[in-house]
C-alpha positions as CSV (number, residue, x, y, z in Angstrom):
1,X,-130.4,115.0,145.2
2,X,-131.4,111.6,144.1
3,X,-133.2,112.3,141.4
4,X,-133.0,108.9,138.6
5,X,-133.2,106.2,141.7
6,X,-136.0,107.8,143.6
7,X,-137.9,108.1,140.3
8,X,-136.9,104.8,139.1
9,X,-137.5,102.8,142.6
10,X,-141.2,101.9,141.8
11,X,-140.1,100.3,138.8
12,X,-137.7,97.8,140.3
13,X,-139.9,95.8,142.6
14,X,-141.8,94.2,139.5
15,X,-138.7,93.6,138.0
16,X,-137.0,92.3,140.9
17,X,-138.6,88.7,140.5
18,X,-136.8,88.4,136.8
19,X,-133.3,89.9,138.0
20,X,-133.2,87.0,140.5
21,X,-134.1,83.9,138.0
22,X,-131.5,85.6,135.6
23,X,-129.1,86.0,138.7
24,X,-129.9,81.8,139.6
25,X,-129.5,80.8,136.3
26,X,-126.3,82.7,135.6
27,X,-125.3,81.2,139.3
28,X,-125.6,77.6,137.7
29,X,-124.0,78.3,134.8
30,X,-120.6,79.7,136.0
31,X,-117.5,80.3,133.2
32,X,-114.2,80.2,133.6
33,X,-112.2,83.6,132.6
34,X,-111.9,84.2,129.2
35,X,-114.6,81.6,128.8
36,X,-117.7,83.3,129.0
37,X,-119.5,82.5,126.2
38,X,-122.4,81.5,127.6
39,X,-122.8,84.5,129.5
40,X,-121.7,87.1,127.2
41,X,-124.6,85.7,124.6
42,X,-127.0,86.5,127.6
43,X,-125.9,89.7,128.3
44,X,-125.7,90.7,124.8
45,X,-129.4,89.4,123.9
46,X,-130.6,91.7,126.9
47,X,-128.6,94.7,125.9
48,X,-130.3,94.4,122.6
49,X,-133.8,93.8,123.4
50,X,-133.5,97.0,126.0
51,X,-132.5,99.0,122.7
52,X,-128.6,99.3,123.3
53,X,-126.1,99.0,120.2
54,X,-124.1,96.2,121.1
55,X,-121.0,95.4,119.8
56,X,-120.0,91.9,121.1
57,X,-116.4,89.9,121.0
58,X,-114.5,93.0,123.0
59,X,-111.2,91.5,123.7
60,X,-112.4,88.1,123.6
61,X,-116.1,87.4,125.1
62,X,-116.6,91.1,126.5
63,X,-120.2,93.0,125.1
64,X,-120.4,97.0,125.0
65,X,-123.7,98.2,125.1
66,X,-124.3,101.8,124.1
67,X,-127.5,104.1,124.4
68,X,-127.8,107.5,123.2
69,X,-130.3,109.6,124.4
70,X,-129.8,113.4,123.6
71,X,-127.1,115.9,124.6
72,X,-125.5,115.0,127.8
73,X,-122.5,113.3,129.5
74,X,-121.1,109.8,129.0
75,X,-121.5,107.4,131.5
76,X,-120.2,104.1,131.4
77,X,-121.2,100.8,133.9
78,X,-119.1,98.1,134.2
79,X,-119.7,94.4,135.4
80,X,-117.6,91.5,135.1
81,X,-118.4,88.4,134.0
82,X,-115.8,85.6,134.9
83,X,-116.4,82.3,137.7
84,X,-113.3,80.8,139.4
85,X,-112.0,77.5,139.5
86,X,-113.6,76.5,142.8
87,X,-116.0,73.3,143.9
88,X,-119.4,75.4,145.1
89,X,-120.3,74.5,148.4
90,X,-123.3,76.4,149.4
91,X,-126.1,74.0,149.8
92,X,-128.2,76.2,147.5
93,X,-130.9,74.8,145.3
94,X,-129.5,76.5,142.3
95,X,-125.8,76.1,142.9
96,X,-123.3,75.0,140.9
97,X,-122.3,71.6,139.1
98,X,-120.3,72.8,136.6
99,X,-117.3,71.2,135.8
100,X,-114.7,72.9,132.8
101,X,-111.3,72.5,131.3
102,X,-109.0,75.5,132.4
103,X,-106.4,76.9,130.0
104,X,-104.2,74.0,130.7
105,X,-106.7,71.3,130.1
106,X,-107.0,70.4,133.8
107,X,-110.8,69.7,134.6
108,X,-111.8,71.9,137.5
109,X,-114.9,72.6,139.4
110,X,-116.6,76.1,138.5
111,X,-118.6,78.7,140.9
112,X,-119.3,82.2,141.0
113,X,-117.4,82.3,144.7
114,X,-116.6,86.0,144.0
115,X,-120.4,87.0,143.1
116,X,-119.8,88.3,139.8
117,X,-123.3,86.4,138.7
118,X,-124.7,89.3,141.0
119,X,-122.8,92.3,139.6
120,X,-123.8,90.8,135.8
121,X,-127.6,90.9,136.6
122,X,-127.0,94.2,138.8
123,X,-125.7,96.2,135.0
124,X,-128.6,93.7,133.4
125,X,-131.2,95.1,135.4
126,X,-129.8,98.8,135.3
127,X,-130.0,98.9,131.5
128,X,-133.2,97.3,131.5
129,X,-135.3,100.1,133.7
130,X,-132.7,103.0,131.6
131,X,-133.7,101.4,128.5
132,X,-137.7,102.1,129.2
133,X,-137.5,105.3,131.2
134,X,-135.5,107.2,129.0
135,X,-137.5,110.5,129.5
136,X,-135.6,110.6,133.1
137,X,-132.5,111.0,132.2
138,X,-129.9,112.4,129.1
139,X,-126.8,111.4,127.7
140,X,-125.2,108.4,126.6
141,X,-124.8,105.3,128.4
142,X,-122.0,102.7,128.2
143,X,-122.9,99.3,129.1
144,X,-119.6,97.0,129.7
145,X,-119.7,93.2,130.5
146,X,-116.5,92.1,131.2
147,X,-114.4,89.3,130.8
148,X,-111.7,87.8,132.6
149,X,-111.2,90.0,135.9
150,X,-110.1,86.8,137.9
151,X,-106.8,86.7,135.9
152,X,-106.1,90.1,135.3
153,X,-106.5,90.0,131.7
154,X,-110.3,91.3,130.8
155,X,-109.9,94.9,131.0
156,X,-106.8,95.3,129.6
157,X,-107.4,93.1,126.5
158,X,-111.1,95.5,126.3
159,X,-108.3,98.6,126.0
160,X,-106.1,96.9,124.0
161,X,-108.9,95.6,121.6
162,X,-109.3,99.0,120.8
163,X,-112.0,99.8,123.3
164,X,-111.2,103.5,123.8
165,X,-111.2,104.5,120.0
166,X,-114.6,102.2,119.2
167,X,-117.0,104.0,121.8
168,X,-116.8,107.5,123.4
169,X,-115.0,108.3,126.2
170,X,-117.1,108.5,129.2
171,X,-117.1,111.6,131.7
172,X,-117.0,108.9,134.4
173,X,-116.9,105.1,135.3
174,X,-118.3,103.3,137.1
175,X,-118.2,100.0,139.3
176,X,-119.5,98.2,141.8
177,X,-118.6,94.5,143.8
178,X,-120.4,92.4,146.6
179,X,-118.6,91.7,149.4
180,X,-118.9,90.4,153.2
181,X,-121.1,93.2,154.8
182,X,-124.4,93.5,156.1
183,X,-127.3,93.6,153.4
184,X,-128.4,96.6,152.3
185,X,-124.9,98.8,153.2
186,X,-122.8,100.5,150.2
187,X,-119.4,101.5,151.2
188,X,-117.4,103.9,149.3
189,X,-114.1,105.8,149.6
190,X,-111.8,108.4,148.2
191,X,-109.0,107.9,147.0
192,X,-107.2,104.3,147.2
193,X,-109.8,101.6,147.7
194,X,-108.3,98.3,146.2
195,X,-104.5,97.1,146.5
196,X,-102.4,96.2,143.7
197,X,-102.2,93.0,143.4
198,X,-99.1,91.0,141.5
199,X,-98.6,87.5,141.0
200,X,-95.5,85.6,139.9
201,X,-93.7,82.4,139.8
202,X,-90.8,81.2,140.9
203,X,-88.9,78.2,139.7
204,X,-85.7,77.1,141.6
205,X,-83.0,75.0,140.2
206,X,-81.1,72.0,141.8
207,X,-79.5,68.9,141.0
208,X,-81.4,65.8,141.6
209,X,-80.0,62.8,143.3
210,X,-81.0,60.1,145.1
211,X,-82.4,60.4,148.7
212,X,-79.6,58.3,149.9
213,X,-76.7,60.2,149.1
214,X,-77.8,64.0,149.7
215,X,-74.3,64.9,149.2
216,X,-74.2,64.4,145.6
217,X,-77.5,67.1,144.9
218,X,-78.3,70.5,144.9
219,X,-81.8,70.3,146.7
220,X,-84.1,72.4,145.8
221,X,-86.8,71.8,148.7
222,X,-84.2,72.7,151.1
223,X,-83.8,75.9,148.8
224,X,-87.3,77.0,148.7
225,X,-88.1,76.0,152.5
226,X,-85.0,78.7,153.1
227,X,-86.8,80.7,150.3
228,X,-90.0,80.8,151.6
229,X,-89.2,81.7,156.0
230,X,-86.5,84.8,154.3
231,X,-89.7,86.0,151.9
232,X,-91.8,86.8,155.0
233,X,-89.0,88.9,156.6
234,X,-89.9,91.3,153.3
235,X,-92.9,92.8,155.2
236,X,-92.1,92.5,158.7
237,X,-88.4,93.7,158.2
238,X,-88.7,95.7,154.7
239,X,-91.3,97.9,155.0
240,X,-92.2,101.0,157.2
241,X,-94.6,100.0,160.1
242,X,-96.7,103.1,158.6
243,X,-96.8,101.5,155.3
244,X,-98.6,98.0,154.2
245,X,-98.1,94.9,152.2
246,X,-99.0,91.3,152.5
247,X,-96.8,88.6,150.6
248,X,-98.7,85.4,150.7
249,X,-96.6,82.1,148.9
250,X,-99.9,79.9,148.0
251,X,-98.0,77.5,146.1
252,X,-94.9,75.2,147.0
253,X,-94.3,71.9,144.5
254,X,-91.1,70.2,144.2
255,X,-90.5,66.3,143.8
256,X,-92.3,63.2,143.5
257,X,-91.4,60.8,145.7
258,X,-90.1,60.8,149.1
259,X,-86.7,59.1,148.5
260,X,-86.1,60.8,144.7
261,X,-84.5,64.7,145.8
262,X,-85.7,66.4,142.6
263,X,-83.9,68.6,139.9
264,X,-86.3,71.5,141.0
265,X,-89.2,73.5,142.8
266,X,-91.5,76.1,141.8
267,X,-92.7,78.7,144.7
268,X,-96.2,80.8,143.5
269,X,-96.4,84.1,145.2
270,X,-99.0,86.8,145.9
271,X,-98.5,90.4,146.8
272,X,-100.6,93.5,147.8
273,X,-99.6,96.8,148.3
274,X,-101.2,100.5,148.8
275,X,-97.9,102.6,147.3
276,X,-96.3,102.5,144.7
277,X,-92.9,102.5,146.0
278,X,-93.7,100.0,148.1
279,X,-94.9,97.9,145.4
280,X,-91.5,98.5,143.6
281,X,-89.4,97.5,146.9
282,X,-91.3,94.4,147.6
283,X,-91.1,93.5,143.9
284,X,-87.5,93.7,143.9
285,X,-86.8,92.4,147.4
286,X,-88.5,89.5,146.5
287,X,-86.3,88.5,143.2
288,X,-83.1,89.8,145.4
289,X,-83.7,86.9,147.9
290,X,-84.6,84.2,145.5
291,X,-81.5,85.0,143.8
292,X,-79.4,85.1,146.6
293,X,-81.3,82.1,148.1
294,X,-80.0,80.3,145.3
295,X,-76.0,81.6,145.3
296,X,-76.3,80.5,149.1
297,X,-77.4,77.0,147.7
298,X,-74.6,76.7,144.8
299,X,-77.4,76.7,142.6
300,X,-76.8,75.6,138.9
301,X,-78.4,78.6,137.3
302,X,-80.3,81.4,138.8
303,X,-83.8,81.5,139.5
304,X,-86.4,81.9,136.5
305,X,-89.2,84.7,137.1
306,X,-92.7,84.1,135.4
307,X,-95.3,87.3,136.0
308,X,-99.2,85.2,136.4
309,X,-100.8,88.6,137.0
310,X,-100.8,92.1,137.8
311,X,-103.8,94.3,139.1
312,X,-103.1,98.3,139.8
313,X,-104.1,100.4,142.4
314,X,-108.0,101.1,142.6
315,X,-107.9,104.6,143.0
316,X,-111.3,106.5,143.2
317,X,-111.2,110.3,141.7
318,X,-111.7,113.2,145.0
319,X,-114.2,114.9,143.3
320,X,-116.4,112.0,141.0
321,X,-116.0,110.2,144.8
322,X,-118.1,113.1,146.8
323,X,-120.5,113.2,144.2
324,X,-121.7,109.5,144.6
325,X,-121.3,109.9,148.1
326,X,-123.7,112.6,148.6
327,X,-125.9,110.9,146.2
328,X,-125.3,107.3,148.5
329,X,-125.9,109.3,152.0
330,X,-129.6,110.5,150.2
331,X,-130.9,107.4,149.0
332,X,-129.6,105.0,151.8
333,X,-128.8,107.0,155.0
334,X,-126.7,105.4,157.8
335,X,-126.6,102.2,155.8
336,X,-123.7,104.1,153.0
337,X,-120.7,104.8,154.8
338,X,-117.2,105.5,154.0
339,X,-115.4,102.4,153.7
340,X,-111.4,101.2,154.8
341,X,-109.1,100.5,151.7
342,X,-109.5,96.4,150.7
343,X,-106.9,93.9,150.5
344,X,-108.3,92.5,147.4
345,X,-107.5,94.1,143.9
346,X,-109.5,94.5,140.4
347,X,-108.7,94.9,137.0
348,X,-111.3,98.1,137.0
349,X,-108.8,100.8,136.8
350,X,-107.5,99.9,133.4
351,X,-110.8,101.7,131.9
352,X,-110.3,104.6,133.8
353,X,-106.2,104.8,133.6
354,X,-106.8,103.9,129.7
355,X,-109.2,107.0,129.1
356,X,-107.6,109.6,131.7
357,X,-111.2,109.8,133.0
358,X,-112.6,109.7,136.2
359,X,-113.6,106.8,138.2
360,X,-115.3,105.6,141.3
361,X,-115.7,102.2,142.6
362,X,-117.8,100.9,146.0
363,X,-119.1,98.1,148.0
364,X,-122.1,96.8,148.5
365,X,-122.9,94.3,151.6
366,X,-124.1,90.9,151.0
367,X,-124.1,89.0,154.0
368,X,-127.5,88.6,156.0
369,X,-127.8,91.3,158.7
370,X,-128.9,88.8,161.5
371,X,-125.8,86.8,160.4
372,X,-123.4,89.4,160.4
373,X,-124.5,91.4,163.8
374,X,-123.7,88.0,165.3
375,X,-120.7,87.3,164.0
376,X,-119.4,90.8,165.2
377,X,-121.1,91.2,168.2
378,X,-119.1,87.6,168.8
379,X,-116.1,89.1,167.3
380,X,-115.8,86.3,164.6
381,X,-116.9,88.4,161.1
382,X,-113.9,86.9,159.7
383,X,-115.4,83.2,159.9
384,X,-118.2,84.5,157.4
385,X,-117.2,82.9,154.7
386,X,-116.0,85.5,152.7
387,X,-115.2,85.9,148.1
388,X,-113.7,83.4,146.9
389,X,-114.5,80.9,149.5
390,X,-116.2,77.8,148.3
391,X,-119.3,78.7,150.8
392,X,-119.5,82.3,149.5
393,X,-123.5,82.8,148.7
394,X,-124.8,86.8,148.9
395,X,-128.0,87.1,150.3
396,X,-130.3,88.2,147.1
397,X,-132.5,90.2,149.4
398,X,-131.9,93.1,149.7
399,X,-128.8,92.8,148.2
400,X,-130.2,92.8,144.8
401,X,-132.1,95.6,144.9
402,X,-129.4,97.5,146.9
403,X,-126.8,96.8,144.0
404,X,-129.2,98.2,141.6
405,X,-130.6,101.3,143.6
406,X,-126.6,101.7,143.8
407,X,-125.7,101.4,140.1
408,X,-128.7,103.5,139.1
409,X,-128.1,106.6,141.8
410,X,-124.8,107.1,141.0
411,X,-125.2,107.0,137.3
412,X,-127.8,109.7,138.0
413,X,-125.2,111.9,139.2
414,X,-124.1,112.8,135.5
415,X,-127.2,111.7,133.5
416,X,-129.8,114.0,136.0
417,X,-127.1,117.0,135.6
418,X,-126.1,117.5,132.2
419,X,-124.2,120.9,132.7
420,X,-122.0,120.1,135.7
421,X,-121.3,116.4,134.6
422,X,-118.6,116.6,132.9
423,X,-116.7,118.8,135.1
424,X,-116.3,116.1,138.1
């Protein structure tokens, strides 16, 4: 049933103690999306010494790794790589100090507040115990660091680097991501799991004037205020109760001083759906009010439309999905369950979507189970903070070791069953 992780589990308690110093030091060393240099060198230097053929530079910092070992199905492991642009306040001993220069040139703060350090030394230690036990298991392994999941733009440039003619196609892929749940848990799904997610910017246009004679502008805060209050009608007016969205405006900037009405203002918008219709129609609803926003403000010129990023649907494959779930139930019990859909979105898909080949994503719980009983016996989980929170810090035990057991059972699935893999 669980054939690779039970065999492999007394191996990973001596190696546990390395995984965690590579998981602080990559925890205080953060890297902004599409900068991670520093930690694509690291991964790369591990994948080598564990006897992988690595192939670095992969639509900009990413690393393949890739170990053959005999007839048998293709199994590719994905991590990503990327830090956001977020001051760490966690109080560890090890966090972050790290301050960078974003794409624009802005100096920022830098943390892992998403726990990617955790998913990088999760596929570090995977390889590593594959890499010396290679009489368990047959086939090829794909090792894939990625970069730049926090904008969108890591996988895709991986694909459009070339990614699926450079390295074989694998029978199935696989991914994994920490999240607030109790320690220990894996949660896993068929079918949709992970929103699309799509970004955009909006930028109104007035005519500036002084504050003292309003008559004589267009104003463009008083167009975006209107903007913003008719946005939100979208999902409480647009779509079916039965159906789900959230639009989220996370940005408003117009003006610079209180008495100067400026020539314009720029609105920065976030959207999550489950469907894609319901994608389409919230997509389109939202440029049909802007525009219309605008006629109803005599604007000089219609509103301009910048995409920042899209994300698809996350959706696991029926069959690959009840394979990893029989294989969770074995090796963890109660503690792997079957999981609700997320709001939050990933770039994962592309891999899968790019290769027409399955793929299965999951969860794995990172929050201290002391902690979170509280909190939800008190009915406040959602004050833990949470990814992307500047307090987000994932317990390392047993998280670690969960995230590896995790990563290591389900690869099992195809690399333990050489006839049936490829059929999932």
């Amino acid at each position: 049933m669980d054939p690779l992780a039970k065999a492999l589990e007394p191996h990973l308690d001596a190696l546990l103690p390395e995984l965690e110093a590579i998981y602080k030091d990559l925890h205080s060393h953060p890297e902004l999306s599409m900068q991670e240099v520093r930690t694509a060198k690291l991964a790369a230097e591990h994948l080598a010494r564990c006897g992988f053929e690595v192939t670095t530079g992969v639509g900009g910092t990413g690393v393949v790794g890739l170990l053959r070992n005999g007839s048998g199905p293709t199994v590719m492991l994905r991590a990503d790589m990327d830090a956001l642009p977020v001051v760490e306040a966690t109080g560890l001993p090890y966090a972050s100090t790290v301050r960078a220069k974003n794409e624009v040139g802005v100096e920022v703060g830098v943390s892992h507040a998403c726990g990617h350090d955790l998913h990088v030394a999760w596929l570090m230690g995977a390889a590593r115990v594959l890499g010396e036990h290679r009489d368990l298991w047959k086939g090829t392994l794909l090792a894939v660091f990625q970069p730049g999941e926090e904008v969108g733009r890591g996988a895709k440039g991986m694909v459009d680097d070339g990614m699926t003619e450079r390295f074989p196609r694998p029978d199935v892929i696989l991914g994994q991501h920490v999240m607030v749940g109790t320690a220990g848990t894996v949660g896993i799904r068929s079918g949709t799991i992970l929103s699309a997610g799509d970004s955009l910017q909006v930028q109104l246009f007035g005519r500036g004037s002084h504050g003292s004679q309003p008559q004589t502008s267009i104003d463009p805060v008083v167009m975006a205020a209107s903007t913003v209050l008719r946005l939100q009608t979208i999902v409480s007016r647009e779509v079916g109760p039965l159906d789900s969205a959230v639009l989220t405006i996370g940005s408003l900037q117009a003006g610079t001083k209180e008495n100067i009405i400026p020539e314009d203002a720029t609105l920065k918008l976030n959207i999550r759906t489950y469907d894609e219709g319901v994608r389409d129609h919230v997509l389109s609803a939202v440029k049909r009010i802007c525009c219309a926003e605008c006629a109803a403000s005599n604007a000089p010129r219609d509103p301009e439309f910048t995409p920042l990023n899209s994300y698809p649907m996350t959706v696991n494959d029926a069959a690959a999905t009840a394979r990893v779930m029989e294989v969770f139930k074995a090796r963890f019990g109660e503690a792997a369950y079957e999981t609700a859909p997320a709001a939050a979105s990933e770039d994962f898909s592309h891999f899968g979507r790019a290769w027409k080949t399955p793929y299965v994503f999951w969860f794995v719980g990172g929050t201290d189970p002391g902690v979170y009983a509280k909190a939800k016996a008190e009915g406040q989980v959602n004050r833990i903070p949470s990814n992307h929170s500047s307090r987000f810090a994932p317990v390392l035990h047993p998280t670690l070791k969960t995230g590896l057991l995790a990563m290591l059972a389900a690869a099992g699935v195809w690399l333990c069953d050489g006839e049936s893999a490829g059929h999932a």
